[in-house]
C-alpha positions in Angstrom: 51.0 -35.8 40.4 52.7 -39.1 41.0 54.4 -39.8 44.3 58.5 -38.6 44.7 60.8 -40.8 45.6 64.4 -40.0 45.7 67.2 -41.7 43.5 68.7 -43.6 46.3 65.3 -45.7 46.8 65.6 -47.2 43.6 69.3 -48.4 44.3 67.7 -49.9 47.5 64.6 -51.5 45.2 67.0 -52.9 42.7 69.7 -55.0 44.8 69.0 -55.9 48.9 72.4 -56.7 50.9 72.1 -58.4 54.1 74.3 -58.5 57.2 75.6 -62.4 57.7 76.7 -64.1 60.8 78.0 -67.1 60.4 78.9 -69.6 63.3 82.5 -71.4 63.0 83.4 -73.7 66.1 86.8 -72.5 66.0 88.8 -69.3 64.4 90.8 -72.5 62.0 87.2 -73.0 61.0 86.2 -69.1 60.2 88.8 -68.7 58.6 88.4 -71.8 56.2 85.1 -70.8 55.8 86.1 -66.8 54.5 88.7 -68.7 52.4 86.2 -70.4 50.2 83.6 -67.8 50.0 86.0 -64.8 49.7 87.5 -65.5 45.8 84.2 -66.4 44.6 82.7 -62.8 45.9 80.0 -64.4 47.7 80.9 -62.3 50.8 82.5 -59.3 51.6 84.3 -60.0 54.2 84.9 -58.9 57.6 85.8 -59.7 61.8 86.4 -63.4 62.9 85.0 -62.7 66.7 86.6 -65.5 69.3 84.4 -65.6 72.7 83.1 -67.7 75.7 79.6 -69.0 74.6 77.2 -71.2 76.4 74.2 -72.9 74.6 72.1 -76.4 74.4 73.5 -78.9 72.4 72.1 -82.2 71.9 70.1 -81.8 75.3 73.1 -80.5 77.6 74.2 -77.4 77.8 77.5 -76.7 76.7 80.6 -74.0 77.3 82.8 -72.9 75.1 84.7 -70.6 73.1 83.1 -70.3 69.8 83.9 -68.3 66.7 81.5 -66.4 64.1 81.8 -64.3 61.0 80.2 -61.2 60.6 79.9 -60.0 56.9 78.2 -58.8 54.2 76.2 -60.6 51.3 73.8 -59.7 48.3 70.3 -61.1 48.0 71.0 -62.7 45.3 74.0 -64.5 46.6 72.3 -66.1 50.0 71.9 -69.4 48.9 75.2 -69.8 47.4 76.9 -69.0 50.8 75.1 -71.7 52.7 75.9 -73.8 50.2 79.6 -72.9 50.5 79.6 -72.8 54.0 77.8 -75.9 54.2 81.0 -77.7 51.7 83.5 -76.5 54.4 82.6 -76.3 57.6 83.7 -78.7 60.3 80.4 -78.2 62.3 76.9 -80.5 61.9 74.6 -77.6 61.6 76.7 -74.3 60.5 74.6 -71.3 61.7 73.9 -68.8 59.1 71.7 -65.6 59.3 70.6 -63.1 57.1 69.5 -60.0 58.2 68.4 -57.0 55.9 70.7 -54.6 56.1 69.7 -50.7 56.1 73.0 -48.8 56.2 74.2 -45.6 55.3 75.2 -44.4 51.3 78.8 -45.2 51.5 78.9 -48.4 52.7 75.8 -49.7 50.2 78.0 -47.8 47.8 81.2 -50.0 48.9 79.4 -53.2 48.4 78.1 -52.3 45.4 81.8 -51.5 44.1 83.0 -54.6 45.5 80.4 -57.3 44.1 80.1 -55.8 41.1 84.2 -55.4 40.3 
């Protein structure tokens, strides 16, 4: 007998979504940035978050307030975002991560509606 694995595996197997974050240096900037890659459904969309940061930068350390995106993407769409992002940011090196995202059934069922629509 073959081994069981329930329906909602495959729907995992067939299309991987990823949780983005997205650095802006500014909320101007995040919000140019969710312009470009929201009509084109690269993204799904989500908070602009606006905080104190502290980081190295060209060998000082700098402080700030800097902005990021947190969203969602498909697998399949991961390059096209940092290319996107890359066309319209203001920053020299835009930070963008991907992480795999393991949620529950009604939010992979939400992005499923919303990148395939």
């Amino acid at each position: 007998m073959g081994l069981y694995l329930p329906p909602f595996f495959y729907r995992f197997q067939s299309m991987r979504y990823y949780q983005v974050l997205i650095s802006a240096e500014t909320q101007e900037n995040a919000h140019k940035i969710l312009d470009a890659l929201l009509p084109e459904k690269l993204v799904f969309g989500g908070p602009i978050w606006d905080a104190p940061a502290k980081f190295w930068w060209k060998d000082e350390i700098v402080e700030m307030n800097y902005a990021f995106i947190y969203t969602y993407t498909r697998e399949d769409l991961k390059q096209r975002v940092i290319e996107k992002t890359n066309e319209v940011t203001s920053e020299d090196i835009p930070m963008i991560s991907f992480t795999p995202l393991d949620a529950n059934d009604a939010l992979i069922s939400l992005l499923e509606s919303t990148f395939e629509a």
